[in-house]
N, C-alpha and C positions, 0 to 999 in steps of 0.2 A: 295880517294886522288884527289884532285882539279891541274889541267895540264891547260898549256896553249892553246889554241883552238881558231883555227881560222877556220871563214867558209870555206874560198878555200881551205884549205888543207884539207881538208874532201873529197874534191872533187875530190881534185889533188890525194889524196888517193887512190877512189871509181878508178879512171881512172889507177891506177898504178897496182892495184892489181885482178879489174876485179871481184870484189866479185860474186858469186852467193849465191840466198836465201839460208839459213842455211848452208851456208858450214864454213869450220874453218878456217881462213886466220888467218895474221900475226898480223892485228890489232884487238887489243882492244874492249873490249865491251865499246864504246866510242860516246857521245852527245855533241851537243855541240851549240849556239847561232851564228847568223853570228854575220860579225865585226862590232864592237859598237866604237863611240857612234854613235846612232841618234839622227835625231833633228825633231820635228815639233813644229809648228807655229801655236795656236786656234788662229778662230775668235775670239772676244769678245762675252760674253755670250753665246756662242755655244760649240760644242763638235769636238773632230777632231779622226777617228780612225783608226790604223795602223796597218799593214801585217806584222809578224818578221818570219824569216824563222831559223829552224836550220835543223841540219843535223845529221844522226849516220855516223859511220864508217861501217855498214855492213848493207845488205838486211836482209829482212827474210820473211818468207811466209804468218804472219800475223802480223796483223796489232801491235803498240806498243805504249804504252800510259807511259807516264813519267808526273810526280809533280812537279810543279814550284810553287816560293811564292815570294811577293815581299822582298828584303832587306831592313832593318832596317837602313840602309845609307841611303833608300831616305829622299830625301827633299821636293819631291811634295806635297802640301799642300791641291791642288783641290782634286774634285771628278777625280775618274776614275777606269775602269774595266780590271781586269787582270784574264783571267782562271786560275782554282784552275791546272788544268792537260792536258797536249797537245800530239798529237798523231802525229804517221808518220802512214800512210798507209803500206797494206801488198805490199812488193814486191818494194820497195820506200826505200831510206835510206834518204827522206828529206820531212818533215813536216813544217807548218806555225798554225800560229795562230794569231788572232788580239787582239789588246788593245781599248781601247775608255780611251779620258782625254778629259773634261770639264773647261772649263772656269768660273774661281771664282773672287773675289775681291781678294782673295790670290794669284792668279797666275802672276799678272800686269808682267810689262816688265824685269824680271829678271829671267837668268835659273833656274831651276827646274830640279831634276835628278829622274828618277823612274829607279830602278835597281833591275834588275828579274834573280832569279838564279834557277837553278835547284837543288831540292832533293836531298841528297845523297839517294845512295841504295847501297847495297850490290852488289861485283861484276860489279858496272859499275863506271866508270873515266866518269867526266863531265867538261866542260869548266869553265871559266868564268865568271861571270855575266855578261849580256848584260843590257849598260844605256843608257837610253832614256832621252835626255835633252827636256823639254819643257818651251814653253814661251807662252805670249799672242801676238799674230800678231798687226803690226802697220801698218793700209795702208797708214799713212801718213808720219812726221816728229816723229824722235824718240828723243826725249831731257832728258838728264840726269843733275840732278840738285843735285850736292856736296856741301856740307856743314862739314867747318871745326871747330869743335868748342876750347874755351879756358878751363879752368877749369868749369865753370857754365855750361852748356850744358841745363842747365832747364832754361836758360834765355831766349833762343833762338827761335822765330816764327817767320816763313815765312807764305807769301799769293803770287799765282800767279792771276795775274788779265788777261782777255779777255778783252784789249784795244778800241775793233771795238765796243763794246757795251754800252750801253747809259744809266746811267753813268755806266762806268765801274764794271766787274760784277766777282766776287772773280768764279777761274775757280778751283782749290786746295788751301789748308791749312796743314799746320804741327807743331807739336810744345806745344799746347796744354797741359795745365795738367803737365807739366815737363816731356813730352811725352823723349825727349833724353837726360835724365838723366844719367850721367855715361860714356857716349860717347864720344869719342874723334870724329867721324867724321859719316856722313849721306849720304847713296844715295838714290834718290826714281827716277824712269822718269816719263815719260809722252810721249803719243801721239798726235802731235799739229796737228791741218788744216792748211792750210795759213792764215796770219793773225799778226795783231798786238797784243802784250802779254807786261804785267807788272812783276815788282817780287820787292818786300817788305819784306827787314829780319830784326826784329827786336829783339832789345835788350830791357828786363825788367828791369833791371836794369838801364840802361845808360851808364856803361863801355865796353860795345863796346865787341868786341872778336870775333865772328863770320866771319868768310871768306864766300864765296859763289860762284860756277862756274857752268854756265850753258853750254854743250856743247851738239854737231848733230856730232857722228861719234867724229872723230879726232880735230873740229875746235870747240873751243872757243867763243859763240856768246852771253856772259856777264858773268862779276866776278866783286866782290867789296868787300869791308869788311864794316861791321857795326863801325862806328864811336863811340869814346869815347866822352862824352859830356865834362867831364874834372872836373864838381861836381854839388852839388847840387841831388845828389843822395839819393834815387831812385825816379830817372824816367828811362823815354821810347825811346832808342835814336832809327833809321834807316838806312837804305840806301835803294833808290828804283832807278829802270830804265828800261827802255822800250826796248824790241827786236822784230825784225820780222821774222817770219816763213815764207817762198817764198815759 
């Protein structure tokens, strides 16, 4: 049977009750994750790896090993290492373990959840799952680029250009292939430097439809929609314009 379980009150337990190794107290043969969620933040192409502690509710005079497996809820795409089984030590009712996640083209700037649960077994109550959100770090400007589209959504390509560059040098693309087919709406970000930046959303057709907003955090730093041409269809209408990353 699966209980609510939070790390302190393991603790605030351990302190109530005074357990000693193998003796019989009031609680539960009881494991448990601390409190979740976490966060961490990979470099780009690198790896980042993380201490989770959990706790029992009682001592005991040797040591104790329990089976954790990832959940099938997560979403993390990248590489990453999770022990198959984690131990508390004898005489201890609080054991850790570490994870390692890697940084892939799948991880870019949107959460990711790795959600590790324990085992049932016979005889013992376990917590929760503990989830672990991760992202790729951004040590600069973080920009989120929405795209809304009309019924076509395969009409639809963007280009972001690095303005400072001579001539101007395409920095992302999307759209491709009837890449958002089906889709009423798109986010993808990006991590800018400072600098000057373009952005180009076009329509294949010429009827226009697509909205577009680029925002840092809460502010707005461009949107437009792709103009209808009016006929002469099919062509290639746009909208482009220039932002600065400070």
């Amino acid at each position: 049977m699966r209980k609510y379980f939070k790390y302190l009150a393991v603790f605030t337990a351990v302190i109530m009750f005074n357990c000693e190794a193998d003796d019989e107290t009031k609680l539960s043969n009881y494991v448990g994750f601390e409190i979740s969620p976490l966060y961490v933040e990979i470099p780009k192409n690198s790896s980042s790896t993380m201490e989770i502690t959990f706790a029992s509710s009682e001592k005991a005079s040797s040591e104790r090993t329990y089976s954790i497996y990832v959940d099938e809820s997560s979403t993390l795409g990248t590489e990453y290492v999770v022990p198959s089984t984690v131990t508390i030590p004898a005489n201890s009712n609080v054991g850790t373990f570490t994870i390692s996640v890697s940084d892939d083209d799948s991880l870019a700037f949107f959460d990711q959840t790795l959600v590790i649960s324990f085992q049932d077994e016979v005889g013992l109550d376990v917590s929760d799952s503990i989830v672990i959100t991760a992202t790729e770090l951004c040590e600069e400007t973080l920009i989120n680029l929405n795209l809304v589209f009309d019924d076509y959504a395969d009409e639809a390509i963007w280009r972001i250009y690095d303005m400072d560059a001579t001539p101007p040098a395409i920095l992302y693309t999307g759209g491709a292939d009837a890449e958002y087919d089906g889709l009423e709406s798109y986010d993808i970000r990006f991590c800018l430097e400072p600098g000057n930046y373009g952005i180009v959303v076009y329509d294949l057709y010429g009827d226009g439809g697509t909205d577009y907003t680029i925002t840092t955090g809460d502010d707005v730093i461009s949107s437009g929609s792709v103009p209808d041409i009016g006929s002469g269809y099919p062509a290639v209408s746009n909208i482009s314009a220039e932002f600065t990353i400070e």
